[in-house]
C-alpha positions in Angstrom: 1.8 5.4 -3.9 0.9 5.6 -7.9 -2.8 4.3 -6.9 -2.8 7.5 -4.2 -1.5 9.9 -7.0 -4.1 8.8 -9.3 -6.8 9.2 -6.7 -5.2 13.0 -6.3 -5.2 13.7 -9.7 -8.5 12.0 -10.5 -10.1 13.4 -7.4 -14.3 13.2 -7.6 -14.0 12.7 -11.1 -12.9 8.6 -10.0 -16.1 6.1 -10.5 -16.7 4.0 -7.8 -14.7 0.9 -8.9 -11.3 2.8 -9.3 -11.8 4.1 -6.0 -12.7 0.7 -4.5 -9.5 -0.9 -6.7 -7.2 2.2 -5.3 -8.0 1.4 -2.0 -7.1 -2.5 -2.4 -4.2 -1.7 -4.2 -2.9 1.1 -1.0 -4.3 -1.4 1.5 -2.3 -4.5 0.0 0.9 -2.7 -0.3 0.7 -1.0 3.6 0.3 -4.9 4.2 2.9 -5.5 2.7 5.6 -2.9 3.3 4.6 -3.8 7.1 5.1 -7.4 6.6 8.7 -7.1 5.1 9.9 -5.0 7.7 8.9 -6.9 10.6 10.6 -10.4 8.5 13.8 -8.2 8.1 13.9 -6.7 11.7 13.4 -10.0 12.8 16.1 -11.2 10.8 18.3 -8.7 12.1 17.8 -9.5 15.7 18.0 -13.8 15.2 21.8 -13.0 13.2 22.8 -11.5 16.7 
């Protein structure tokens, strides 16, 4: 979210490297909130 806000904020004022850098940083963390839920809902359903 902070790399999104700073995108907002920056708008087309951002040089190409911060945007490529806010995109990784969005990317890898969509990655990885949909990672840890799947591991925890599948955690869930194996304790039943």
């Amino acid at each position: 979210m902070p790399s999104l806000c700073f995108m907002k904020i920056v708008g087309k004022k951002a040089t190409a490297t911060q945007v490529a850098l806010s995109v990784v940083i969005t990317t890898f963390g969509v990655i990885c909130g949909i990672l840890g839920t799947y591991s925890s809902v599948q955690n869930i359903v194996n304790s039943y």
